[in-house]
NUMI-144456 format. One record per residue (C-alpha): x, y, z; residue in one letter. Coordinates in steps of 0.02 Angstrom, whole numbers, padded with zeros to 5 digits, always signed. Layout:
N
XYZA
...
//
This chain:
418
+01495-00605+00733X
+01316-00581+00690X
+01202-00689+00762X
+01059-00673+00648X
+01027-00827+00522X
+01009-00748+00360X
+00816-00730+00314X
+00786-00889+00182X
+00770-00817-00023X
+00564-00842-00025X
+00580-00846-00215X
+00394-00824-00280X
+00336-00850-00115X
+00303-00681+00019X
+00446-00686+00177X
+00404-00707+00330X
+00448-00554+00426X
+00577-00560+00588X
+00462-00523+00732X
+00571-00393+00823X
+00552-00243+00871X
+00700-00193+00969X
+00868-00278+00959X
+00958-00362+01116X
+01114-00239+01184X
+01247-00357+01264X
+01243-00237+01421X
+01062-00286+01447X
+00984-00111+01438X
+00839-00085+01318X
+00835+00054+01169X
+00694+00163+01182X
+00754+00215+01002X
+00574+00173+00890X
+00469+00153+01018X
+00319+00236+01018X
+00245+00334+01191X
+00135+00195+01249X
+00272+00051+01232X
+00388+00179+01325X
+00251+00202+01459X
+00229+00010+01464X
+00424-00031+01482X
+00438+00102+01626X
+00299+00030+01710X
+00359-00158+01702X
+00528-00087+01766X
+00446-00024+01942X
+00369+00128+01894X
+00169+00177+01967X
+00067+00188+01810X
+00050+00376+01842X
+00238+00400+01854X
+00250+00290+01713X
+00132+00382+01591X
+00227+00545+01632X
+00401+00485+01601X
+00351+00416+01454X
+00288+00580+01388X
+00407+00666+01452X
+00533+00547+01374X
+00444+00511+01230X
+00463+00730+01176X
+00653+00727+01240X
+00694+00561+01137X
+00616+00628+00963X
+00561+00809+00959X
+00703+00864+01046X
+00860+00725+00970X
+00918+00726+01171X
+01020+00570+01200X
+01062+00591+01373X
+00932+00576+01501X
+01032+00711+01602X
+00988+00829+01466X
+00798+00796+01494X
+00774+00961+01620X
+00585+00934+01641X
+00639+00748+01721X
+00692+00757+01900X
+00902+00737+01941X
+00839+00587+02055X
+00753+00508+01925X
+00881+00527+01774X
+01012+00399+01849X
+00869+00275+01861X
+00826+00310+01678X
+01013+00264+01626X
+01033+00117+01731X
+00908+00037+01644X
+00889+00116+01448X
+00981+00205+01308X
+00930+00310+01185X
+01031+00221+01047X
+01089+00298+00851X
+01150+00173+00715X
+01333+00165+00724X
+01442+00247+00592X
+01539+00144+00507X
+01580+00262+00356X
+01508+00439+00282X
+01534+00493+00124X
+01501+00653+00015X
+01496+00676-00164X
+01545+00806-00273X
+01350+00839-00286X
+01315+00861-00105X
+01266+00703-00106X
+01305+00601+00070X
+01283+00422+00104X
+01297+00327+00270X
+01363+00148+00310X
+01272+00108+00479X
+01293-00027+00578X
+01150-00113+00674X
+01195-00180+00883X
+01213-00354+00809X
+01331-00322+00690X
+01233-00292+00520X
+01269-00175+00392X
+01156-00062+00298X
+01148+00117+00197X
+01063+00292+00191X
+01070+00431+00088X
+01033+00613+00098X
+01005+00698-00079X
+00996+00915-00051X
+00907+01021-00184X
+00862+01206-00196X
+00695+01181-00126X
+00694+01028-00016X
+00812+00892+00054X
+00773+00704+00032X
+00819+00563+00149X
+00842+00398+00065X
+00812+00274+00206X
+00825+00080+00181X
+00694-00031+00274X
+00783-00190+00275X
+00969-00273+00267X
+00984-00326+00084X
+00822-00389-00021X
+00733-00511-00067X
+00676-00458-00249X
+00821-00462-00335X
+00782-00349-00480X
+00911-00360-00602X
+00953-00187-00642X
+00993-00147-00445X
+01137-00185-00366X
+01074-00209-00184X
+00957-00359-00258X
+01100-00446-00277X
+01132-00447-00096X
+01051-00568+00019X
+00906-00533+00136X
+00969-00526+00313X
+00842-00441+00406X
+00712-00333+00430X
+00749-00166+00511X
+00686-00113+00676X
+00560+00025+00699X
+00709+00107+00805X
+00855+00072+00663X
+00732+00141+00523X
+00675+00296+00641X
+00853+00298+00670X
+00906+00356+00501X
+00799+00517+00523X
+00888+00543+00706X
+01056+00540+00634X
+01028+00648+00477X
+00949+00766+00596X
+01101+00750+00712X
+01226+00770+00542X
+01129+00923+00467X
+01103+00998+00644X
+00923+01022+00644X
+00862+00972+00845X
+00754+01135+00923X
+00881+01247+01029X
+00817+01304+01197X
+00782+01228+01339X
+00614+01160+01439X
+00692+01195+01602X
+00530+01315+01651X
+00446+01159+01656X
+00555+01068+01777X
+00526+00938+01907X
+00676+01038+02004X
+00655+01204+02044X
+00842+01243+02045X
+00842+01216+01856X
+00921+01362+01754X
+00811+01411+01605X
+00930+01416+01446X
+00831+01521+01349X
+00670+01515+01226X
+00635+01369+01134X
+00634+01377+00950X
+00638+01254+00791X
+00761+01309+00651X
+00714+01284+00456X
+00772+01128+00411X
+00853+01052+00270X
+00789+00877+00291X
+00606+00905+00221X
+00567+00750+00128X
+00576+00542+00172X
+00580+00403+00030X
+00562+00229+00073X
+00685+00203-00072X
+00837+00111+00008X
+00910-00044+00039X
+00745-00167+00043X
+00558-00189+00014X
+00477-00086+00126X
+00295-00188+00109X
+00389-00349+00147X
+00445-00263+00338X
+00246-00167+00360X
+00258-00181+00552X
+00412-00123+00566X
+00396+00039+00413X
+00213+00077+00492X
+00269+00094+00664X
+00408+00191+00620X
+00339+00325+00506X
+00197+00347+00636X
+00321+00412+00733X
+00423+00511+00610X
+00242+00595+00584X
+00175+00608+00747X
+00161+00790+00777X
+00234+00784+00962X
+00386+00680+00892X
+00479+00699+00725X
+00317+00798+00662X
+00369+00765+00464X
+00193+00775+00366X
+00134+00625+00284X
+00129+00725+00134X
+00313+00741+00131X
+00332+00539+00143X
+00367+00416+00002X
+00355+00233+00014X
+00420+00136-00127X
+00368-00022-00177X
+00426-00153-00312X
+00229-00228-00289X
+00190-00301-00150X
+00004-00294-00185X
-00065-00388-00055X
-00004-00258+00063X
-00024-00087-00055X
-00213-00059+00020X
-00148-00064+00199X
-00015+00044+00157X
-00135+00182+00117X
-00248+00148+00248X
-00121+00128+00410X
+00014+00218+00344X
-00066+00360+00227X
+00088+00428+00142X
+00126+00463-00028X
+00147+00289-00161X
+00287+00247-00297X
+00289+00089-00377X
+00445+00025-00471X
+00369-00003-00634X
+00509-00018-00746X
+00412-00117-00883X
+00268-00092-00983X
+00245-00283-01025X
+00257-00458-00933X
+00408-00521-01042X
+00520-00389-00964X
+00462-00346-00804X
+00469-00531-00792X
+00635-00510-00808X
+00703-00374-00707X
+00573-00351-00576X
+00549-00539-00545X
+00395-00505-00415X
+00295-00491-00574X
+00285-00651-00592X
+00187-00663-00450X
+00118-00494-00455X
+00072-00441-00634X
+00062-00284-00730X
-00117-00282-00741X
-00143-00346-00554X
-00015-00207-00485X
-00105-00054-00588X
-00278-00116-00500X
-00192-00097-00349X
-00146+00073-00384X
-00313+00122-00453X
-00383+00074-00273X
-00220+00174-00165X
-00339+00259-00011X
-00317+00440-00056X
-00229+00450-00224X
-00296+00599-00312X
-00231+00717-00419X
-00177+00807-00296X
-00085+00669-00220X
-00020+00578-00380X
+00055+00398-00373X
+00233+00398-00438X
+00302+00260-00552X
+00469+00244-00543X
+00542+00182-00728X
+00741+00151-00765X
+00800+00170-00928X
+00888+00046-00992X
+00942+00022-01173X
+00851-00079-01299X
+00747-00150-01142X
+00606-00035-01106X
+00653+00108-01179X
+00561+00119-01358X
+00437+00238-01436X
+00317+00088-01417X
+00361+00068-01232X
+00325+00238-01218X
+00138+00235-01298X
+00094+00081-01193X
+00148+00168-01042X
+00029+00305-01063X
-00092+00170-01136X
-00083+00087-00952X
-00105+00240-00846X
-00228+00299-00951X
-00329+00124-00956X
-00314+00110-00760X
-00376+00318-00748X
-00237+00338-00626X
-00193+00517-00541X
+00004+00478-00603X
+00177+00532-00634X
+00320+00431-00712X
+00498+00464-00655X
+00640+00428-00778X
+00794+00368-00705X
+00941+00371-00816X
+01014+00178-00748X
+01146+00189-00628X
+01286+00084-00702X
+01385-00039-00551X
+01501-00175-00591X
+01433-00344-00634X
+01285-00257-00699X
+01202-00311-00875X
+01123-00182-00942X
+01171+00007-01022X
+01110+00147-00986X
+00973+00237-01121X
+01060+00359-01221X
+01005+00542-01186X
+00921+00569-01344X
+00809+00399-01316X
+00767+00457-01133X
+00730+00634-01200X
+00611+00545-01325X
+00536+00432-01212X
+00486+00575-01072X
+00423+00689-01223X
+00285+00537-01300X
+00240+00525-01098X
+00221+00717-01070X
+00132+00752-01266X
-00004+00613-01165X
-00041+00738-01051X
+00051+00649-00918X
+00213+00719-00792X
+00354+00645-00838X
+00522+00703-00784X
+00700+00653-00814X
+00795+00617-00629X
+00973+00689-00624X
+01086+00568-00555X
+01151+00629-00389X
+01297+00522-00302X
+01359+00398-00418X
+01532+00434-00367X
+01502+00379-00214X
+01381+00228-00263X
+01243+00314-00190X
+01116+00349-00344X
+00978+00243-00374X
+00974+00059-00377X
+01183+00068-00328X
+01153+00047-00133X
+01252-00110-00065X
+01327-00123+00098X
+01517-00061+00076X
+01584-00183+00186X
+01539-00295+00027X
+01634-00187-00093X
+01790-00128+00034X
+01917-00236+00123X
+01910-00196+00313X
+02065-00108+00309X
+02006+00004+00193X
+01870+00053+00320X
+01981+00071+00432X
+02086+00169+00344X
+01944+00278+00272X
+01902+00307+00469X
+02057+00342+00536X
+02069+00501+00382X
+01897+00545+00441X
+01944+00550+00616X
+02138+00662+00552X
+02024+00785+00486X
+01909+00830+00619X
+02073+00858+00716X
//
C-alpha cells in the first residue's frame, strides 16, 4: 500500500510541492538515481568516506551512474574491487519498475512505471525519421484538470523525484540500447584490470525530451530543474538544452525562472484564444489569464526566433476551432511580438471525454489562416492512440485495467522473450 497521502486539489490556489528528493527503500539503502555529483560526494562523505575519497567516488560514480547507464557498482572498473562491496552495502543505482510496455502499430511505445512506494505513472517514446522524442511525466496525476485531457481527471499524488524523472531517460536509454560500449578499465584503481576495448558513443535514437507527460512540470520546479541539469550536464546524460521542451499549462509565476535556471526550450498549452473558453478547459486561466500568460511569454530569457516558443492548441469542434479563432490567434501573437509557433493537435478522443475532435477540413483551415499570417503552424499526426499514448490520453493503466489483466499482459510479455 502506498503510503503517500494524496497531494490536496489546490483549486485556484498554487500546490505546495512534496519536499523530497529521494524516496525511502524498505532495505534502507539510498538511490543515487537523480542525484547530482556534489549530493553524491556529500552522501559518501556522511557515510565514512575522507572528503578526498569522497569527491573522487563521487565523480567517479557520478560518470558510471549517468554517462555510462552502469547499474552495478562491480561494473565501475576505474573504482577499486575493495571499494565496490562498500558501495553496494550501502546504495543502489535504482530504474523505475516496469509494470507494463506497450508498442503501437506506429512505433509508438509507452511505459507504466512504478515508483519504490508503490505509485503509478507513464512515459512515452514517439520515433520519427529525423529524431526520437521522449515524453516524460513530472508528476503522479495533476492538478489542472483541463477538460479535454484525460490524465486531469486523475488526482494529484505526488511530485516526481529528480531520480524517477531522470529515470525515464535511464530506462529509454536502457530499452533503445544507447549506453557508450567500451570500457574505462585503463583508468583503473587495480592494475589487474583487463581493458575491454575503446570507448565509443553510438548514434542514438533518443534525441529529443518534452516535459509533456503526466503533470505540470512548473508546479514540481525543484524537482524538473534538478533533473534536467543533469540530463544536460555534459559529463552525465549530455542531451543539449536545445533539444529540451518543457510544457506548461501557465504557471506564470514560475515561467521567468524556468528560462533563467533551467534554459530549455518553452510550450505553453494555449488551447484558447479567449477567457470564456480557456476558462473552461484550461481552468488555470482563471487565475492566470490570456493576456497575463502572453506577457509572460514575451519576457521567456532567450526566446528568439531562433529559439521560438511553441503553443500547443487542440482542436476541438465548435470550441476553438473557427476562422475567427484563427484570426485572433495570430492577432495575439502578433500583439505580444512573440518569436512563435502554434502546434495543432487533432484531440485525442478517451472515454468519458466531452468534446469531438475538429474535422480535417476545419483543422486544415485553421493551420492555413495561421500560416497565410506569416506564422508556423503545423498539423501533429497522432502517434499511439491505440495504445492511449497520444496527447492528452496519458492515465495510469492500473486505472483503466483490472490487476489481472496486468498480470496477464506480463506473464505474455515474459512467454515471448522465452
Amino acid at each position: 500500500m502506498a503510503d503517500t497521502a494524496l497531494m490536496p486539489i489546490p483549486g485556484q490556489i498554487d500546490p505546495v510541492p512534496v519536499a523530497r528528493d529521494i524516496t525511502p527503500r524498505a532495505d534502507g539503502r539510498t538511490d543515487l538515481l537523480g542525484l547530482p555529483r556534489g549530493r553524491i560526494t556529500e552522501l559518501f562523505a556522511a557515510a565514512g568516506l575522507d572528503a578526498k575519497a569522497a569527491k573522487l567516488r563521487g565523480k567517479q560514480v557520478f560518470h558510471w551512474l549517468y554517462h555510462r547507464g552502469v547499474t552495478d557498482f562491480d561494473a565501475m572498473t576505474d573504482i577499486a574491487k575493495a571499494m565496490r562491496p562498500w558501495l553496494a552495502e550501502r546504495f543502489v543505482i535504482g530504474r523505475p519498475e516496469v509494470v507494463l510496455a506497450q508498442h503501437s502499430s506506429d512505433g509508438t511505445r509507452k511505459w507504466l512505471l512504478k515508483t519504490a512506494d508503490d505509485h503509478e505513472y507513464e512515459m512515452v517514446f514517439i520515433p520519427d525519421e529525423t529524431r526520437g522524442t521522449l515524453c516524460v511525466s513530472s508528476q503522479v496525476g495533476c492538478t489542472l484538470n483541463c477538460r479535454f485531457c484525460h490524465t486531469g481527471t486523475m488526482r494529484l499524488v505526488r511530485n516526481l523525484t529528480p531520480g524517477e524523472i531522470v529515470g525515464q531517460v535511464m530506462l529509454a536509454r536502457d530499452a533503445l540500447g544507447e549506453w557508450p560500449k567500451g570500457s574505462m578499465a585503463g583508468f583503473a584503481d587495480d592494475e589487474d584490470e583487463e581493458d575491454e576495448g575503446g570507448y565509443s558513443s553510438d548514434g542514438r535514437l533518443l534525441t529529443n525530451i518534452v516535459m509533456m507527460g503526466m503533470g505540470e512540470p512548473l508546479y514540481n520546479f525543484d524537482n524538473v530543474r534538478d533533473a534536467l541539469k543533469i540530463v544536460m550536464d555534459g559529463d552525465g546524460l549530455a542531451l543539449s538544452k536545445r533539444r529540451i521542451t518543457l510544457s506548461t499549462s501557465g504557471v506564470v509565476p514560475m515561467m521567468a525562472r524556468a528560462g533563467d535556471e533551467i534554459g530549455v526550450n518553452l510550450a505553453v498549452s494555449l488551447h484558447a484564444t479567449n477567457k470564456v473558453v480557456r476558462d473552461e478547459i484550461v481552468p488555470i486561466n482563471r487565475k492566470y489569464g490570456i493576456e497575463e500568460l502572453l506577457q509572460a511569454c514575451a519576457d521567456y530569457p532567450g526566446a528568439s526566433n531562433a529559439r521560438r516558443i511553441t503553443f500547443e492548441y487542440v482542436m476541438l469542434k465548435d470550441k476553438n476551432d473557427s476562422d475567427e479563432d484563427a484570426r485572433e490567434l495570430v492577432r495575439l501573437i502578433k500583439q505580444y511580438k512573440l518569436p512563435a509557433k502554434v502546434n495543432l493537435i487533432p484531440f485525442n478522443p478517451w472515454p468519458g471525454a466531452i468534446y469531438d475532435c475538429s474535422t480535417p477540413e476545419r483543422i486544415r483551415r485553421f493551420s492555413e489562416i495561421v500560416f497565410e499570417a506569416g506564422i508556423s503552424a503545423p498539423v501533429r499526426t497522432p502517434r499511439g492512440r491505440d495504445i492511449d499514448a497520444a496527447c492528452g490520453q496519458l492515465k495510469t493503466a492500473a486505472q483503466k485495467m483490472s490487476r489481472a489483466e496486468l498480470d496477464r499482459l506480463a506473464d505474455e510479455k515474459q512467454a515471448a522473450l522465452g
